[in-house]
N, C-alpha and C positions, 0 to 999 in steps of 0.2 A: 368795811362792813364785816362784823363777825356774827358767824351762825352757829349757836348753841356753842361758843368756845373757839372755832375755826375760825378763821382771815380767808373770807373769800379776794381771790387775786381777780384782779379786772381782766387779767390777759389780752384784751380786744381793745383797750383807751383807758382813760387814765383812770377811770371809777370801773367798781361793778354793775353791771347794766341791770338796775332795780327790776328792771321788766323780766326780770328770769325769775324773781319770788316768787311763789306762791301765796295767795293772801289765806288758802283752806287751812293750812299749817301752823298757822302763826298765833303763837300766846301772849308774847310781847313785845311789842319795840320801843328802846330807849335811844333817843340821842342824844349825844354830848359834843357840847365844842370845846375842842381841846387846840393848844395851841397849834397852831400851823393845816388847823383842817373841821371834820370832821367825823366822830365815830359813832357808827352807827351797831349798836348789839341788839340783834333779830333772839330771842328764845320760843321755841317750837312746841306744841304742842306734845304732854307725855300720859300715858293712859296714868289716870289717878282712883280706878275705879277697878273691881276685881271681873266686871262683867265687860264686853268689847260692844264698843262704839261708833257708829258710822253716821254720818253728815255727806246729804248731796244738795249741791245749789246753782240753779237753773237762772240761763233767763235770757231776754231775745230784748232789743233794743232798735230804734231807728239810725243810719238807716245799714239794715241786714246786718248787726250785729248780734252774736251768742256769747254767751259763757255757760261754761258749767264744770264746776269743782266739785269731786270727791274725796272721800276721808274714810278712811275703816282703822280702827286701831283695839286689837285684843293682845290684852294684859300678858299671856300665857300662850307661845308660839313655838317651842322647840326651846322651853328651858329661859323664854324670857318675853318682852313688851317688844309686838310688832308694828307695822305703821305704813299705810300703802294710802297716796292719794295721787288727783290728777289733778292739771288744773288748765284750762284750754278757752281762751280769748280770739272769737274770730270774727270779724270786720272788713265792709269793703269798701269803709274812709268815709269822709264828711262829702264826699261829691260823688262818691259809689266809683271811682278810679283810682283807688289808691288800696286796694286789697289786702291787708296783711293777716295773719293765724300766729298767736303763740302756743305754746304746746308744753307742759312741764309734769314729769312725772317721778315718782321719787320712794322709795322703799326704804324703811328702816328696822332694822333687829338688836337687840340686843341683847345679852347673856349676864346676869346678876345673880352672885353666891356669893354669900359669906362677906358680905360687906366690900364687894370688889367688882366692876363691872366692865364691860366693855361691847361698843356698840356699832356696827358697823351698818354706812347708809349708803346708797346710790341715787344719785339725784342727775336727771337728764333733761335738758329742757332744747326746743328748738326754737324759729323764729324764719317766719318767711312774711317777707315785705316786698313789694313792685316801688323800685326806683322811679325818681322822677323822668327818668328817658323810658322807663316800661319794661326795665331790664328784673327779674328775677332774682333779688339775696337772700340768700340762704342762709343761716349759721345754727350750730349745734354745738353745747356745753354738756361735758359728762363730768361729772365731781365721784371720786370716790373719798370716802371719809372713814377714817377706823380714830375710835375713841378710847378709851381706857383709865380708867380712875381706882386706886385700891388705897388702903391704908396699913401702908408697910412696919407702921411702931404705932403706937400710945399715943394721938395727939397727932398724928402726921400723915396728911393725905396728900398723894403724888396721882398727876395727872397728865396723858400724855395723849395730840393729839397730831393726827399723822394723816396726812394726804396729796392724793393726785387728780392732776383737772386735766382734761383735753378741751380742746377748741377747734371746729370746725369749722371750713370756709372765714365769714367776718371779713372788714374791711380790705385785707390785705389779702383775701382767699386765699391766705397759707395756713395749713394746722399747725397749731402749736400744743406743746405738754411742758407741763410744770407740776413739779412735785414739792409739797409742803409737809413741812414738819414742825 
């Protein structure tokens, strides 16, 4: 799964656990099947607009479930396009004993001059579910993401895209970190 350029790493099993997305963000998703799998490229919402933007979306469901996703994004934040939303799914199962909340929240900035940019996001999302003995899981993902794209000659754009994820509790209730580049 790649987001806006980035290889999100599964860290917790063998895939990305889709349920960390946010759907408020999302501009488009293409998949491809390519030998040996699947690839999935997520591209995100970017302000296109010189005025700032905000989307909120509610709703309540049987039985006792909510959502509600927000989005604010202005063009012009400290010298570039900002980008803050939430997004929070919470339910208490098909039989009302099965409890679970996700919770993802996520900030993006970034800084563009002179045909050169770079952008740096923080994305945290949680996840609390009642096992089938009644027990309490937990888990928490923090992704830090730095972007950067410029065009160093005539004809030639370089682009580089560098990061670190944490992982909280999950299967194995050990943290882990892993750094991507």
């Amino acid at each position: 799964i790649v987001l806006d350029g980035y290889a999100l790493d599964p860290l917790d099993g063998g895939v990305y656990d889709i349920g960390r997305l946010e759907l408020v963000n999302l501009e488009r998703v293409r998949v491809e099947r390519v030998a040996g799998g699947v690839r999935v490229e997520l591209e995100t919402l970017a302000p296109v607009d010189h005025r700032p933007y905000s989307l909120v979306e509610a709703g309540t469901g049987q039985p006792r479930s909510n959502v509600f996703r927000g989005l604010f994004q202005a063009p012009r934040v400290l010298g570039g396009p900002l980008s803050l939303g939430i997004d929070r799914i919470d339910s208490r199962g098909m039989v009302v004993r099965e409890p679970a909340n996700a919770f993802t929240g996520w900030a993006k900035w970034g800084l563009i001059r002179d045909g050169a940019g770079l952008q740096l996001e923080l994305r945290r999302s949680t996840a609390e579910r009642t096992g089938p003995n009644g027990e309490s899981l937990e888990t928490a993902r923090q992704d830090l993401i730095l972007r950067a794209r410029g065009a160093p000659a005539e004809g030639l754009t370089a682009e580089m895209f560098a990061g670190i994820t944490g992982l909280e509790g999950g299967a194995a209730g050990a943290d882990e970190r892993i750094e991507n580049t």
